[in-house]
VOMI-61640 format. One record per residue (C-alpha): x, y, z; residue number from 1; residue in three letters. Coordinates in steps of 0.02 Angstrom, whole numbers, plus 50000, padded with zeros to 5 digits. Layout:
BEGIN
<atom><x>X</x><y>Y</y><z>Z</z><n>NUM</n><res>ALA</res></atom>
...
***
This chain:
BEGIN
<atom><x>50317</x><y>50669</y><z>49546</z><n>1</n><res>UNK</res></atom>
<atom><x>50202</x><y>50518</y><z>49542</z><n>2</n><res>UNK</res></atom>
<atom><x>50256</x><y>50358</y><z>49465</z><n>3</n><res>UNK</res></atom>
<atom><x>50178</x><y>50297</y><z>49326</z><n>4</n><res>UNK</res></atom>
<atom><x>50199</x><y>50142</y><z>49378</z><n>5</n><res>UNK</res></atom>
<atom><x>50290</x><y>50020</y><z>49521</z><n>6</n><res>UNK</res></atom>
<atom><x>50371</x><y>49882</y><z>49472</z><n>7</n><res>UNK</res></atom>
<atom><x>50360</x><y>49718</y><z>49594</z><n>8</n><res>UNK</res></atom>
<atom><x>50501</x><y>49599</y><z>49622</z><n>9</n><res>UNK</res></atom>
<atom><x>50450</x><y>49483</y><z>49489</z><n>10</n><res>UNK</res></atom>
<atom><x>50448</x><y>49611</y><z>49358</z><n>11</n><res>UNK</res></atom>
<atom><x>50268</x><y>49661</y><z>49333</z><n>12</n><res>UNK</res></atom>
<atom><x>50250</x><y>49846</y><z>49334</z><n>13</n><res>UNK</res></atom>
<atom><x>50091</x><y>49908</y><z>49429</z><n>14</n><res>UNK</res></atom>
<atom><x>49986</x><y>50062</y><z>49394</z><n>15</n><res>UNK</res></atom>
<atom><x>49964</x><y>50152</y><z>49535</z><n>16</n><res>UNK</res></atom>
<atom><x>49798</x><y>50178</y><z>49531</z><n>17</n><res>UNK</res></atom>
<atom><x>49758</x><y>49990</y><z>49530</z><n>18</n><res>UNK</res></atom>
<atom><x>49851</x><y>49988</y><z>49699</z><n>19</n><res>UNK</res></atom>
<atom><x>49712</x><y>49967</y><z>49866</z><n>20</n><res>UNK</res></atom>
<atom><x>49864</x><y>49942</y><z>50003</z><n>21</n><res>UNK</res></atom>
<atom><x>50036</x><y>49930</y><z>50034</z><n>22</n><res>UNK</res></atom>
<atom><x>50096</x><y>49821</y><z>50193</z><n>23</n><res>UNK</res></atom>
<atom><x>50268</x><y>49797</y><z>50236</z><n>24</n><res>UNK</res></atom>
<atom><x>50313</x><y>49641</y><z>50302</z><n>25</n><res>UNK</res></atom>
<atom><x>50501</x><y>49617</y><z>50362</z><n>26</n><res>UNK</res></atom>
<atom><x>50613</x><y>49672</y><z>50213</z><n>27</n><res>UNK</res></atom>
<atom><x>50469</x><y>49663</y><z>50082</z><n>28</n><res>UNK</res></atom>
<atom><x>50335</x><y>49761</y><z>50046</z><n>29</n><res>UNK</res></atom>
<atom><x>50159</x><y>49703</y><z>49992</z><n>30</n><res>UNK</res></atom>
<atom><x>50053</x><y>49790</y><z>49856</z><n>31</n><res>UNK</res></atom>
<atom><x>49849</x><y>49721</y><z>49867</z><n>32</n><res>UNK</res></atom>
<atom><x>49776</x><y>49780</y><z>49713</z><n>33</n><res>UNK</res></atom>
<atom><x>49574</x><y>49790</y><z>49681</z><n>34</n><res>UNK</res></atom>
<atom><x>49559</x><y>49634</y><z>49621</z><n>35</n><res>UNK</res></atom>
<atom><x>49652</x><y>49541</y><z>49761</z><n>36</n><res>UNK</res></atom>
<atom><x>49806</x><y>49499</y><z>49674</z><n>37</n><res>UNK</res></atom>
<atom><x>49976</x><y>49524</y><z>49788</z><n>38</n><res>UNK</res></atom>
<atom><x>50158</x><y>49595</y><z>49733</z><n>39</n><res>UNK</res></atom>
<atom><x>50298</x><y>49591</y><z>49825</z><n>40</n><res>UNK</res></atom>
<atom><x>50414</x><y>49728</y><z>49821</z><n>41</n><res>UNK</res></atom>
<atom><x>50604</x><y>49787</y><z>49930</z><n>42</n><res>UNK</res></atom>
<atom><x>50551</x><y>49994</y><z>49952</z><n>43</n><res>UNK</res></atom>
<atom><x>50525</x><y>50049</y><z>50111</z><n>44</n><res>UNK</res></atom>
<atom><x>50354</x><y>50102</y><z>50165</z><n>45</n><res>UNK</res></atom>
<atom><x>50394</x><y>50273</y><z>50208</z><n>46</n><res>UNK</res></atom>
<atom><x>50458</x><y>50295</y><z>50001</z><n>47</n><res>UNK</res></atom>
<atom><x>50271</x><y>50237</y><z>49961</z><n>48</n><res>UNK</res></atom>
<atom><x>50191</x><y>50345</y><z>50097</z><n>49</n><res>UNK</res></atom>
<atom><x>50276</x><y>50503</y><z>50015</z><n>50</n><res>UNK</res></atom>
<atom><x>50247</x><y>50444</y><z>49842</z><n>51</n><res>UNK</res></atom>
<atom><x>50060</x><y>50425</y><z>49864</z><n>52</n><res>UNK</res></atom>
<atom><x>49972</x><y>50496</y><z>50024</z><n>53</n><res>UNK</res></atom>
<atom><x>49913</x><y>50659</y><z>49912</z><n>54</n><res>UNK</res></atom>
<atom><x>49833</x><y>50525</y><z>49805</z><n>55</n><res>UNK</res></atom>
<atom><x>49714</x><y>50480</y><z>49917</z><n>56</n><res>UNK</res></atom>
<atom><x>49819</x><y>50347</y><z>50016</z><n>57</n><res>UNK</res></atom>
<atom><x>49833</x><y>50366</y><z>50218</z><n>58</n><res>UNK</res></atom>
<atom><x>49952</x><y>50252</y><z>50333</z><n>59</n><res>UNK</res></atom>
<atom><x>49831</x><y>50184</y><z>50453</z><n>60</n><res>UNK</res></atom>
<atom><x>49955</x><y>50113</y><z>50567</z><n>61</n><res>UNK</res></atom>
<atom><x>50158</x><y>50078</y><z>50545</z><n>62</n><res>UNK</res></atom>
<atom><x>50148</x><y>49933</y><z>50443</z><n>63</n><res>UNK</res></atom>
<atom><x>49981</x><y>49993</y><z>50321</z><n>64</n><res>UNK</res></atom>
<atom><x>49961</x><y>50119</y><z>50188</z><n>65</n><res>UNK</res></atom>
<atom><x>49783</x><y>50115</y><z>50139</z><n>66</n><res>UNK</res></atom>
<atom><x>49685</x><y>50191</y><z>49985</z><n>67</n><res>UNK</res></atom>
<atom><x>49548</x><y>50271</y><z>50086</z><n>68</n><res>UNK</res></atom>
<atom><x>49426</x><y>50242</y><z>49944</z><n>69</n><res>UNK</res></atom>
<atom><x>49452</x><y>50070</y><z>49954</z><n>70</n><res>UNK</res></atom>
<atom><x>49400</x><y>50063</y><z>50148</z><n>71</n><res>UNK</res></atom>
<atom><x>49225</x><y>49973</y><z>50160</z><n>72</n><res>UNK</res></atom>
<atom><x>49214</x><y>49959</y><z>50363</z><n>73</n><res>UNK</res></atom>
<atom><x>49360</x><y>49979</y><z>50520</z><n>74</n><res>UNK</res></atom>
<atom><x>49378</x><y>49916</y><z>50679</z><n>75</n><res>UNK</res></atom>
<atom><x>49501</x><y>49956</y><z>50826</z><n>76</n><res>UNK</res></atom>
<atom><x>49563</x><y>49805</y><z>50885</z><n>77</n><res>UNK</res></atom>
<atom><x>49591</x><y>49812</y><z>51079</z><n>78</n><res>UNK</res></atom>
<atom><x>49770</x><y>49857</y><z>51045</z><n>79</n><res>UNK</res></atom>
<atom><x>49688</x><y>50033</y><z>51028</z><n>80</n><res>UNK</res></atom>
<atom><x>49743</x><y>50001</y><z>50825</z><n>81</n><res>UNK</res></atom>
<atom><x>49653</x><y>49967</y><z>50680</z><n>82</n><res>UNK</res></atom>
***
């Protein structure tokens, strides 16, 4: 079931769909919508990564879960990671 929306530690409840990335970052969680604006929120990446990778999200690497859509260009880094 998908959620209808998330809701960030301040209280703001995101729609999904405006979501572009989630990024976890020590014991918070980042949510990058569109239009550049950041949330913070506690989940854990892997709750995200079940929530939405049939909704056209993809974890690019252990710390990113990307809406593919959203991808413009990539580049591996020499770390072999992008």
């Amino acid at each position: 079931m998908q959620h209808e929306y998330f809701t960030a530690e301040d209280g703001t409840q995101v729609p999904p769909s405006e979501i572009i990335r989630f990024e976890e970052n020590g014991g918070y969680n980042h949510l990058t919508l569109a239009n550049g604006t950041v949330y913070y929120t506690r989940f854990n990446l892997g709750i995200y990564e079940r929530e939405m990778v049939g909704h056209g999200f993809f974890r690019i690497n252990k710390r990113n879960l990307v809406k593919l859509s959203s991808i413009q260009s990539a580049t591996m880094n020499g770390e072999g990671q992008w």
